[in-house]
Backbone bond lengths (Angstrom), bond angles and torsions (degrees), N, CA, C in turn:
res aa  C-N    CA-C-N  psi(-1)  N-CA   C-N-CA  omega(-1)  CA-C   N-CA-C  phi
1 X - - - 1.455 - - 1.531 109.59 -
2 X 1.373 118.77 135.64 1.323 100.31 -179.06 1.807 103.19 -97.96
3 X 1.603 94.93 -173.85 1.324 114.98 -169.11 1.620 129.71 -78.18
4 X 0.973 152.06 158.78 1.350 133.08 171.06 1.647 94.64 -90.68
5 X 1.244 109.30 -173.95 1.533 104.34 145.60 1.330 144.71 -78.82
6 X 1.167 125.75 18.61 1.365 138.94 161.32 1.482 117.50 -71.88
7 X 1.122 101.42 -33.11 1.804 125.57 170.07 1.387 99.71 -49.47
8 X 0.773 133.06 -2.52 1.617 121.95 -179.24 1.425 108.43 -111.99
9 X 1.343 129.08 -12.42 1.431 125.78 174.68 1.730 95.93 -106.44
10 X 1.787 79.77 166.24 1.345 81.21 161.12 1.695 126.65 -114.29
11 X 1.463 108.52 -0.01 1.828 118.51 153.87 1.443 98.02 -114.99
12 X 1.159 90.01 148.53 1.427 112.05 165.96 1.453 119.46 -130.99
13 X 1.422 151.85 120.54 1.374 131.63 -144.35 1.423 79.82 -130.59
14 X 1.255 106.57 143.94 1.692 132.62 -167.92 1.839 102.52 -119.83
15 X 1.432 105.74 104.07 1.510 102.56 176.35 1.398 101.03 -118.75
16 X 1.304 109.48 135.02 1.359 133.78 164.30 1.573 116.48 -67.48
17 X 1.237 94.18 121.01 1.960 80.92 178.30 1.385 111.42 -144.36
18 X 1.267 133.29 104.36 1.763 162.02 160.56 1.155 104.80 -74.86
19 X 1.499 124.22 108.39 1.394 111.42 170.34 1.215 147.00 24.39
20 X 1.472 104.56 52.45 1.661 122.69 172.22 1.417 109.32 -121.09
21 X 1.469 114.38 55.68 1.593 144.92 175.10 2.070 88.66 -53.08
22 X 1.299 126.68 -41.28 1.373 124.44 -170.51 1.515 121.16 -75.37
23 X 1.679 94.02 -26.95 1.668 118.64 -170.27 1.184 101.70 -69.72
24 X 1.804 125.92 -53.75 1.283 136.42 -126.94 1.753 124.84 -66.12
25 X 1.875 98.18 -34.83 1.476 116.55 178.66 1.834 111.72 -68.74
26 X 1.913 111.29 -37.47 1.091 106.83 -162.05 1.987 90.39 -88.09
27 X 1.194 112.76 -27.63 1.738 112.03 -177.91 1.655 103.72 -50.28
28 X 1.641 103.28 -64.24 1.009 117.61 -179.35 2.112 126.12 -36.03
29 X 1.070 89.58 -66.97 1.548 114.40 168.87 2.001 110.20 -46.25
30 X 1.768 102.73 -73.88 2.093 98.80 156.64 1.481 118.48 -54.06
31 X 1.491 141.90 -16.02 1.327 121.84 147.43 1.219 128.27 -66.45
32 X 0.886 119.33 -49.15 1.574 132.16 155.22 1.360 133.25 -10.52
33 X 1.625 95.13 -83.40 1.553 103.45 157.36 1.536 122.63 -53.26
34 X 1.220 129.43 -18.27 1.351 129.28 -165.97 1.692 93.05 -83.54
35 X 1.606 96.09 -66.70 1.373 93.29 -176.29 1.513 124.60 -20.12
36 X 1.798 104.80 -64.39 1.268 110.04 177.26 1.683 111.39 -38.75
37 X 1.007 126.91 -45.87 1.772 113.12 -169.78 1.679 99.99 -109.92
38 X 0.667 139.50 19.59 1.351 134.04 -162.77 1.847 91.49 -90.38
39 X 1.455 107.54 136.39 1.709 108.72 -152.84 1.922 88.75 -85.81
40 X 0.934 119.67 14.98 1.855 121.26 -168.91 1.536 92.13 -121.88
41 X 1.254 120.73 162.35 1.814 134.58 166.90 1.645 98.57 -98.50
42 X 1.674 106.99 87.37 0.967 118.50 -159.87 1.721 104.20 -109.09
43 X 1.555 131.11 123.47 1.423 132.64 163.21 1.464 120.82 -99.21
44 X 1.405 126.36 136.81 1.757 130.00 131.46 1.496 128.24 -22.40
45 X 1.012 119.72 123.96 1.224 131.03 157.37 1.736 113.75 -135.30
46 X 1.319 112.15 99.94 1.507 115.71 161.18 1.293 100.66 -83.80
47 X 1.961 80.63 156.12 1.923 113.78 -177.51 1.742 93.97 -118.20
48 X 1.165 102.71 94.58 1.686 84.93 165.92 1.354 121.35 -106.64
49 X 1.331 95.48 104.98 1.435 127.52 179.97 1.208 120.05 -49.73
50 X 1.543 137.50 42.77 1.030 134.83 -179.29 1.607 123.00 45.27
51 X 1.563 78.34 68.40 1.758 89.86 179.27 1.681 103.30 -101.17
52 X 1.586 92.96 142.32 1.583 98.37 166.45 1.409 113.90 -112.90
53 X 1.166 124.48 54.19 1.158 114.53 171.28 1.881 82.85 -135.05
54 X 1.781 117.15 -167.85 1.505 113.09 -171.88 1.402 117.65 -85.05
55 X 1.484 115.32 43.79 1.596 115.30 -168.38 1.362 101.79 -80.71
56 X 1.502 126.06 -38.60 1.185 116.62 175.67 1.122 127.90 -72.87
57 X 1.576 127.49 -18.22 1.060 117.77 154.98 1.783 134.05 -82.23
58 X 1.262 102.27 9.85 1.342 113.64 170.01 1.622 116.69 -96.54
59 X 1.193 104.22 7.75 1.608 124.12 -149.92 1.425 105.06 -117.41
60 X 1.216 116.61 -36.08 1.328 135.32 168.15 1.347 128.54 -94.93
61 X 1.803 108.80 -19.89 1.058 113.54 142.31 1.452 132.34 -50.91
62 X 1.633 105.00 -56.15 1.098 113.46 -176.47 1.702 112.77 -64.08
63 X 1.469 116.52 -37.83 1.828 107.81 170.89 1.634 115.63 -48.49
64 X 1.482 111.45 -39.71 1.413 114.95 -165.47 1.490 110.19 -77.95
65 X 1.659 125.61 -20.75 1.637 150.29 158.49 1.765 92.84 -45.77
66 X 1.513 103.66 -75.68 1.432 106.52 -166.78 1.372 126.87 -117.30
67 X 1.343 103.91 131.60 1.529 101.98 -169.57 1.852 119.43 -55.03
68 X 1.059 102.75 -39.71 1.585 108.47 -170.61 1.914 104.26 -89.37
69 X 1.212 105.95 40.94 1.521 115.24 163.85 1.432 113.28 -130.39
70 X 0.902 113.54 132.20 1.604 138.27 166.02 1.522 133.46 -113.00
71 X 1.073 129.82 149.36 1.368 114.95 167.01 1.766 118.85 -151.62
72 X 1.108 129.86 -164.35 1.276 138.60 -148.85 2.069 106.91 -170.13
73 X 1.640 90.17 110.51 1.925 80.76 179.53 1.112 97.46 -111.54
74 X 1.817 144.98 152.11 0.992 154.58 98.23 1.375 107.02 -12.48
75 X 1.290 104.43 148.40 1.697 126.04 156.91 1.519 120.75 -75.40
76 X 1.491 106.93 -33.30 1.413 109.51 -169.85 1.604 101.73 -141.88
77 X 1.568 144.14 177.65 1.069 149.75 -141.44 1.664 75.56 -133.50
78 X 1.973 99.07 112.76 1.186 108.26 -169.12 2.037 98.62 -105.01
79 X 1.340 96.48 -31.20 1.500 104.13 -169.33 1.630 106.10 106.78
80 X 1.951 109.65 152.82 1.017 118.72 -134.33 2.028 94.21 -68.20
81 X 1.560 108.08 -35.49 1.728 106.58 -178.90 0.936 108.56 -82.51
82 X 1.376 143.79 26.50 1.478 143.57 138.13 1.436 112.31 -96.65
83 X 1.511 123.01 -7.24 1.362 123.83 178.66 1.931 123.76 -108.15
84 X 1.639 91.47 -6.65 1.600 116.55 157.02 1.616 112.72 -92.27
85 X 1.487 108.05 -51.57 1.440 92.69 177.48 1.067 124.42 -41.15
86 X 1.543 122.38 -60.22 1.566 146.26 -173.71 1.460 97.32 -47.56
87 X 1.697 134.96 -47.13 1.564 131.20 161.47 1.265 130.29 -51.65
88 X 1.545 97.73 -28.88 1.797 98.58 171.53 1.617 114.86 -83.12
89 X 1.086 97.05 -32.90 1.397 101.40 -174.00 1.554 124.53 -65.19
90 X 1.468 93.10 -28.04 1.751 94.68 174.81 1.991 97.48 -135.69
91 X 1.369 106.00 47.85 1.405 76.05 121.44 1.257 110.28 -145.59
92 X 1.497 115.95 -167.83 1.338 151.33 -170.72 1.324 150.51 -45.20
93 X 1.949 79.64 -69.87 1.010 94.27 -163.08 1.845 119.47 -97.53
94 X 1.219 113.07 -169.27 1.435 94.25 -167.54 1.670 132.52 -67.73
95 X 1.581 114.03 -18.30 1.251 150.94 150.84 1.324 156.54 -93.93
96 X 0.603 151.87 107.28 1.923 146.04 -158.01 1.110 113.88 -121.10
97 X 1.528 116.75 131.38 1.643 120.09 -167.85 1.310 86.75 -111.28
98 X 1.484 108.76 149.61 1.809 107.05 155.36 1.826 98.48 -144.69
99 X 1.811 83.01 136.30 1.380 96.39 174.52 1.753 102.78 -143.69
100 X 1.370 93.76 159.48 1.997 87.14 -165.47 1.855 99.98 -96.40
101 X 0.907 90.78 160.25 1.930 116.75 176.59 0.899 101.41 -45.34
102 X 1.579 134.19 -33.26 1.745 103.32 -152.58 1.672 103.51 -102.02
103 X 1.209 99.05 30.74 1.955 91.12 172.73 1.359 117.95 70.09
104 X 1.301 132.95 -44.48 1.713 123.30 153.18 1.545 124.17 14.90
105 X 1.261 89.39 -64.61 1.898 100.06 176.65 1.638 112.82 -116.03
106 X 1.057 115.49 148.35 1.485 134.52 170.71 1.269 149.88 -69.10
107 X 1.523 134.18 76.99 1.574 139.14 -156.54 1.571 88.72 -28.08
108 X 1.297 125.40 -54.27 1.308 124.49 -162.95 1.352 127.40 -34.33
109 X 1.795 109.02 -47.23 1.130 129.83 -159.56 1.734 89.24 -88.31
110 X 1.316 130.41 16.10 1.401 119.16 155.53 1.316 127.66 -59.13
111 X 1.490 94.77 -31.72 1.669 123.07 177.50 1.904 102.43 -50.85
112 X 1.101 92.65 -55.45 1.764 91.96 179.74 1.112 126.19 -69.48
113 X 1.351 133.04 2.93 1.397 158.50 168.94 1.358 125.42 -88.15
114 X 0.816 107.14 -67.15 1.840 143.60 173.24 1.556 116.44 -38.00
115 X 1.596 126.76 -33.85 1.343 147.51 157.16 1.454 112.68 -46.13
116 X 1.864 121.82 -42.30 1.295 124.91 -175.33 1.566 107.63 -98.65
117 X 1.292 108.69 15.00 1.754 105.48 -170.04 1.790 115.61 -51.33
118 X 1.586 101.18 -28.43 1.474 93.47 -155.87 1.613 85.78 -110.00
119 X 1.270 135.80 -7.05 1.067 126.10 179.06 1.686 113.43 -90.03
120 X 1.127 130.06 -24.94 1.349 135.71 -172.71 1.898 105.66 -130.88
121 X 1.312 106.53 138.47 1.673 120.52 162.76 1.510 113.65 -38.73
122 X 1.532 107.81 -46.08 1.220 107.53 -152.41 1.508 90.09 -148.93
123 X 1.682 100.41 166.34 1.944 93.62 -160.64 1.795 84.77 -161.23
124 X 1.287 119.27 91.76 1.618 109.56 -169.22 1.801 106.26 -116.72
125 X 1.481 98.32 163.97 1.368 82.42 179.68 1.324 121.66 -123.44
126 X 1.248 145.21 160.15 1.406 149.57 -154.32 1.971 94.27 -118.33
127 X 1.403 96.82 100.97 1.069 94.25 121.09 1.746 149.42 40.96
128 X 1.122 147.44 9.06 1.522 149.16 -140.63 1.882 89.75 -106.53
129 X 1.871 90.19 143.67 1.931 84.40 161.65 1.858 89.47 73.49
130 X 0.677 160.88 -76.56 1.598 160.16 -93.81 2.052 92.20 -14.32
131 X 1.513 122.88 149.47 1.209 130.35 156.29 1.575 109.07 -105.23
132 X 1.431 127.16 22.65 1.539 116.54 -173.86 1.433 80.62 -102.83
133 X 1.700 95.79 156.47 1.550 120.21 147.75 1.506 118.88 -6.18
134 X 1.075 115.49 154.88 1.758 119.88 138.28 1.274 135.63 -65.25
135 X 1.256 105.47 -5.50 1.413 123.63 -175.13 1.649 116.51 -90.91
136 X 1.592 98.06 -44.94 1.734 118.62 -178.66 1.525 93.64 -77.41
137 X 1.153 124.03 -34.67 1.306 132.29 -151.47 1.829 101.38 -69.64
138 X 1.493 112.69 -63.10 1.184 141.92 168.25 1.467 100.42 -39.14
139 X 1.561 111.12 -80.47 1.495 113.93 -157.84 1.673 93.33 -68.49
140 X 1.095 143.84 -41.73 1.663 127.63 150.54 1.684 109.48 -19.22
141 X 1.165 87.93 -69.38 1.735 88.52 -157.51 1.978 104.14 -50.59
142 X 1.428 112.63 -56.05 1.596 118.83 178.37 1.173 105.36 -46.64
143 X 1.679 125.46 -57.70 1.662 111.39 173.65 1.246 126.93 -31.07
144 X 1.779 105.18 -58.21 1.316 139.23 168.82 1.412 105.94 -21.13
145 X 0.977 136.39 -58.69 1.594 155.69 -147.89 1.339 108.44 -97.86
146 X 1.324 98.59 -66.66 2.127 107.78 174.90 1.536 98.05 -46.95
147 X 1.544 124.09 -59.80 1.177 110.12 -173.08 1.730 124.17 -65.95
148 X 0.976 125.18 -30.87 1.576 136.21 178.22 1.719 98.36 -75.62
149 X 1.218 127.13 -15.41 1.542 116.94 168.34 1.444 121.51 -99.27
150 X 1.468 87.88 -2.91 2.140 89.07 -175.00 1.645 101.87 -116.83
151 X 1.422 121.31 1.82 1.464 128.47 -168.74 1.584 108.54 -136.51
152 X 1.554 120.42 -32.22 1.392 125.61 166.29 1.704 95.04 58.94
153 X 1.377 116.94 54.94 1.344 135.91 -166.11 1.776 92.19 -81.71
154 X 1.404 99.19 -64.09 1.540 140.01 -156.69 1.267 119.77 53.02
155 X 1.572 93.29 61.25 1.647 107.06 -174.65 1.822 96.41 -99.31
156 X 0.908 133.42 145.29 1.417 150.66 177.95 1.821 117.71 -81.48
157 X 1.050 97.61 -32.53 1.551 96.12 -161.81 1.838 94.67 -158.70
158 X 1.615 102.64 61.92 1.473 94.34 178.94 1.183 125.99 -59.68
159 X 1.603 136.51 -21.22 1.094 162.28 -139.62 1.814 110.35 -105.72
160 X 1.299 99.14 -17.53 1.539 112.04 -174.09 1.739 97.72 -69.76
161 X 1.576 95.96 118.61 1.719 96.98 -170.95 1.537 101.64 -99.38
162 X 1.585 125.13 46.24 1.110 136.30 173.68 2.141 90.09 -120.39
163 X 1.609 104.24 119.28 1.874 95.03 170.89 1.774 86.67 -166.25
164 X 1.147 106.33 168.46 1.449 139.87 177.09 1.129 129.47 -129.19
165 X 1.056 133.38 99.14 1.693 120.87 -149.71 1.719 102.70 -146.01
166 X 1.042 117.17 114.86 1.764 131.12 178.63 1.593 100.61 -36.55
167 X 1.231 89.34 123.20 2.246 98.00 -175.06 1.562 97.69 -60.35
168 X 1.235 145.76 1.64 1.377 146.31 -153.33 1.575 116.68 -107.81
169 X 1.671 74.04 -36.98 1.793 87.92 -173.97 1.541 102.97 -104.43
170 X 1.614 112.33 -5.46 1.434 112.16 -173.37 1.480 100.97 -78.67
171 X 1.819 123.21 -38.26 0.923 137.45 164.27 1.506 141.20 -59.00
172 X 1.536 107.64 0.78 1.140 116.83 176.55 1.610 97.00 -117.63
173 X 0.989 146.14 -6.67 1.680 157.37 -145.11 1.678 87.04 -89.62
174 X 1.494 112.55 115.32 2.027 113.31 176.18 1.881 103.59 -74.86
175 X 1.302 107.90 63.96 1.521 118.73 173.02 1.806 117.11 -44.50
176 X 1.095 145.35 130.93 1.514 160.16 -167.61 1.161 109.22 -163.86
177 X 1.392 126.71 131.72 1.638 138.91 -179.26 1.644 94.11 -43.94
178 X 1.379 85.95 133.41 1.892 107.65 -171.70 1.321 109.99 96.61
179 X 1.434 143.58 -22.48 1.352 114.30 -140.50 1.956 86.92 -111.63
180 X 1.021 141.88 33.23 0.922 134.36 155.33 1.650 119.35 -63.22
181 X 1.437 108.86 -29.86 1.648 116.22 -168.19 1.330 82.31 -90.11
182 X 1.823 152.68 30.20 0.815 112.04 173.54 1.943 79.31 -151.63
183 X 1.012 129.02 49.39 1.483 156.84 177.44 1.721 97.51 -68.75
184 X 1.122 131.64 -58.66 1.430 140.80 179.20 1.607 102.75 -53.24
185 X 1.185 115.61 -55.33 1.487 132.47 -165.80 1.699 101.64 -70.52
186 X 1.338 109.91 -28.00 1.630 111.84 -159.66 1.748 87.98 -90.25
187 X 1.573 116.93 -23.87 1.177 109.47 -165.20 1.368 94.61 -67.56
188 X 1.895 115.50 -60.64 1.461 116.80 -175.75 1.448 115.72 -17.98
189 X 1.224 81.79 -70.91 2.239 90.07 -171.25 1.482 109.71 -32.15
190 X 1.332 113.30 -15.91 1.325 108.34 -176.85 1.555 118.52 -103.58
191 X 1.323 101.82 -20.33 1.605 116.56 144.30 1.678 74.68 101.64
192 X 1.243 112.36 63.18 1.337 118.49 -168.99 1.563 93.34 -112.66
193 X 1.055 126.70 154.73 1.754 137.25 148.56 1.332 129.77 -84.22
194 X 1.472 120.29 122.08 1.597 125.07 176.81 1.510 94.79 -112.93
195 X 1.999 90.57 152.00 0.931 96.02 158.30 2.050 111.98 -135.68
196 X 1.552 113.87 145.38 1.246 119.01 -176.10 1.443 115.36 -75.20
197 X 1.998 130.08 126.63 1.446 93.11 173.07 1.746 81.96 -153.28
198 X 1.475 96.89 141.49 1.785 107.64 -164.30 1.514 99.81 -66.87
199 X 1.153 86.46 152.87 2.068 105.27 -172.29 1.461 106.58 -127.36
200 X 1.150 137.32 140.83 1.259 139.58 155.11 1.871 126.07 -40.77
201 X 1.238 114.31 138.80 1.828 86.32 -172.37 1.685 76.35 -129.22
202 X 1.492 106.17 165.71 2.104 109.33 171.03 1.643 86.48 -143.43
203 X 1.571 77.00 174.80 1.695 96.16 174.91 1.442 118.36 -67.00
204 X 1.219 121.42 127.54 2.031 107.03 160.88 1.152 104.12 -50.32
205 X 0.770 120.57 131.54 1.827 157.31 -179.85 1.681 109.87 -100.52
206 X 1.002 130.44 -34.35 1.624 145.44 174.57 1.749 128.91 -142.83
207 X 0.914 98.86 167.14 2.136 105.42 -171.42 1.407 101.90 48.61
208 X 1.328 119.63 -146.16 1.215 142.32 -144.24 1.294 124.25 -171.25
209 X 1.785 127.67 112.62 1.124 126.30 -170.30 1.306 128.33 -57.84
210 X 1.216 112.91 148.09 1.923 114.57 -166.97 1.498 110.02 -86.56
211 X 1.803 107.85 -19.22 1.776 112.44 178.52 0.633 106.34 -85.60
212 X 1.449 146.60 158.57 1.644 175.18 -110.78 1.901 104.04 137.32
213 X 1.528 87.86 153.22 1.808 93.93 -176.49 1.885 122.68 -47.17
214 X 1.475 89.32 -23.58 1.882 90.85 -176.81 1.512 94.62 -72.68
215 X 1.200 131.44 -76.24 1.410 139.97 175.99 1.663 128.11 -25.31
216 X 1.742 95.83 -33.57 1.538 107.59 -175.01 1.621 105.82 -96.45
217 X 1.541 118.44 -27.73 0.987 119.48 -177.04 1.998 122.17 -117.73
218 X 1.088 90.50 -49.44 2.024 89.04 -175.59 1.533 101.61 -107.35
219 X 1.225 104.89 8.86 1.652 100.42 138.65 1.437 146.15 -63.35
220 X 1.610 90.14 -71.02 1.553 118.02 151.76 1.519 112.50 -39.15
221 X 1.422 119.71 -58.09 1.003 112.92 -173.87 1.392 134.07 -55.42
222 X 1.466 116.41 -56.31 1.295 136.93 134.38 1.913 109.73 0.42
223 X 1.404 104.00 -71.26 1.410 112.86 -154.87 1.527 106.85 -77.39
224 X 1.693 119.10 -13.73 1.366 101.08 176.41 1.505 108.58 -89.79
225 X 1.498 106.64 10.31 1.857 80.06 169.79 1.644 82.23 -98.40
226 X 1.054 126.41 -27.37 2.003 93.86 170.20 1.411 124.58 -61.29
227 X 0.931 88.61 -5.31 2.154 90.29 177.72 1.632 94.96 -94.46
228 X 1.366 133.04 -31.34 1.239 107.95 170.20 0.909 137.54 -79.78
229 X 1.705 111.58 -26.97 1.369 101.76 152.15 1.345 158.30 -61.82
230 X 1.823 91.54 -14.95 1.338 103.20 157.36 1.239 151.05 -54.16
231 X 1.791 80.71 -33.46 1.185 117.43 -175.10 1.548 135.42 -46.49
232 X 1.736 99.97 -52.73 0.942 146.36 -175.47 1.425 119.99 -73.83
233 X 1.638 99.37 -15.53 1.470 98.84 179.51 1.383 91.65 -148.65
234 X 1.156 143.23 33.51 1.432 153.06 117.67 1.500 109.94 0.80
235 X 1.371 144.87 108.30 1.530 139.53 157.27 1.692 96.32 -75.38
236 X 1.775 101.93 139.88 1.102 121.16 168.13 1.561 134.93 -152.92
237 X 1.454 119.85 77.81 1.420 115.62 -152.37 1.686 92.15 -105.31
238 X 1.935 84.67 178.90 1.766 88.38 170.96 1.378 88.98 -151.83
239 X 1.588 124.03 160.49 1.378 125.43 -159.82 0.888 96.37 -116.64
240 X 1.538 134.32 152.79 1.526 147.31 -147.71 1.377 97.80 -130.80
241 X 0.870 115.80 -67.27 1.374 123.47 174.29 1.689 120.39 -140.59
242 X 1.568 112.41 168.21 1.443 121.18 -172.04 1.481 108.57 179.44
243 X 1.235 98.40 144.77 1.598 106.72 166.91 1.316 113.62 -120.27
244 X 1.456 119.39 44.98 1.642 120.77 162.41 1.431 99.74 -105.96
245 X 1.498 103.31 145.33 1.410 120.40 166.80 0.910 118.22 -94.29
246 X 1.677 125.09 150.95 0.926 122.11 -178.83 1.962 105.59 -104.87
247 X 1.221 115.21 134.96 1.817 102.00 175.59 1.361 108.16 -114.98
C-alpha cells in the first residue's frame, strides 16, 4: 500500500476544526512556527468537521501557505471522535499529535511530550493554570471523577486536547461517538502505557466553545457505561507462533 504524505514525518498532529473561521490564521501561523523548531519531522493534518462558516476555506488556504500542512473535510459535522478517527486512519507516520483549534494549549508544549514517544503508547497532557470559567472548570473536574471511577484509567486531566499517541495503537483503538474522552482507557485495553505531563492552558482569545453542560457532563456520563460495556467484551489476543511472512 503506498503512503500518503504524512509518511514522511514522524508526528503528524491531527486538529479538528468546527467553525473556528476566527482561530484559523493565528492556529495556522503557531503551527508553523513550531514546525520550524520542533526537534521531530513533524506535519498538519486538519479535520474539517463540517464547518459552515469560512474555516475551510481558511484551511486550504493555510495548506497552500505551508508546505507541511494537509488536511481532510467531511461532508457533514460528524463530531470531535469521528474527526480523530478519520486522523488516525490516514495518517502515516509513526506518531500522531492531537491538539484542538482553539489555541488553549500550545504546539510548543509538544516538545514536552515528544521525549517519552518511544517509551509509552500514549503521552497526554494535564492541564496547569486552567483559563476556563468556574463553571467548565467544575463540570471538568465531576466528569473527571465519574470517569476515573467507572474506567480506573487514572488519568487526571482526560480532556487535555494536547496527547501523542503511536499511529499503531491509535489504529487499533474500537473508536464510537464519545469515546475520545476515554483515549487513555482505549489505550489500556491494549495493555498499552501512558504517561501524564503538565501543559500550559490560556484563555480562547477567538470563536466560541463547542462544550456546553450536556456535552461536558451527561454526555460523558452516559458514555462510560458504553466503555464498560465494551469493555467487557473487548477481543484481545497475542500470537505465539506463525509461519506467515510478512513483505
Amino acid at each position: 500500500m503506498k503512503m500518503n504524505q504524512t509518511g514522511r514525518y514522524e508526528l503528524c498532529i491531527i486538529v479538528p476544526v468546527f467553525n473556528e473561521e476566527d482561530n484559523m490564521v493565528s492556529l495556522s501561523r503557531a503551527l508553523a512556527a513550531y514546525i520550524e523548531h520542533a526537534s521531530v519531522a513533524t506535519c498538519v493534518m486538519f479535520i474539517n468537521d463540517g464547518s459552515v462558516d469560512k474555516s475551510l476555506e481558511k484551511i486550504e488556504a493555510s495548506c497552500r501557505e505551508y508546505p507541511d500542512m494537509f488536511f481532510l473535510g467531511f461532508a457533514r459535522n460528524c463530531g470531535l471522535s469521528a474527526a480523530l478517527k478519520a486522523g488516525f486512519d490516514w495518517a502515516d507516520s509513526p506518531f500522531c499529535g492531537y491538539i484542538d483549534a482553539d489555541l488553549q494549549t500550545s504546539p510548543d508544549d509538544f516538545e514536552l511530550l515528544l521525549p517519552y514517544r518511544r517509551e509509552y503508547e500514549l503521552i497526554t497532557g494535564i492541564r496547569t493554570g486552567r483559563k476556563d470559567s468556574f463553571a467548565k472548570r467544575m463540570s471538568s473536574k465531576i466528569a473527571n471523577s465519574f470517569r476515573r471511577m467507572m474506567t480506573h484509567d487514572g488519568i487526571e486531566d482526560t480532556g487535555c486536547p494536547l496527547k501523542i499517541i503511536r499511529t499503531d495503537t491509535a489504529k487499533r483503538m474500537p473508536f464510537f461517538k464519545g469515546m475520545h474522552r476515554f483515549m487513555p482507557a482505549l489505550v489500556l485495553l491494549q495493555e498499552g502505557k501512558i504517561r501524564q505531563i503538565p501543559v500550559r492552558h490560556f484563555e480562547r482569545t477567538a470563536g466560541k466553545s463547542k462544550f456546553h453542560l450536556w456535552n461536558r457532563l451527561t454526555g460523558p456520563f452516559i458514555d462510560c457505561f458504553a466503555y464498560r460495556w465494551m469493555k467487557k467484551r473487548y477481543i484481545r489476543y497475542s500470537i505465539e507462533t506463525s509461519n506467515v511472512e510478512r513483505v
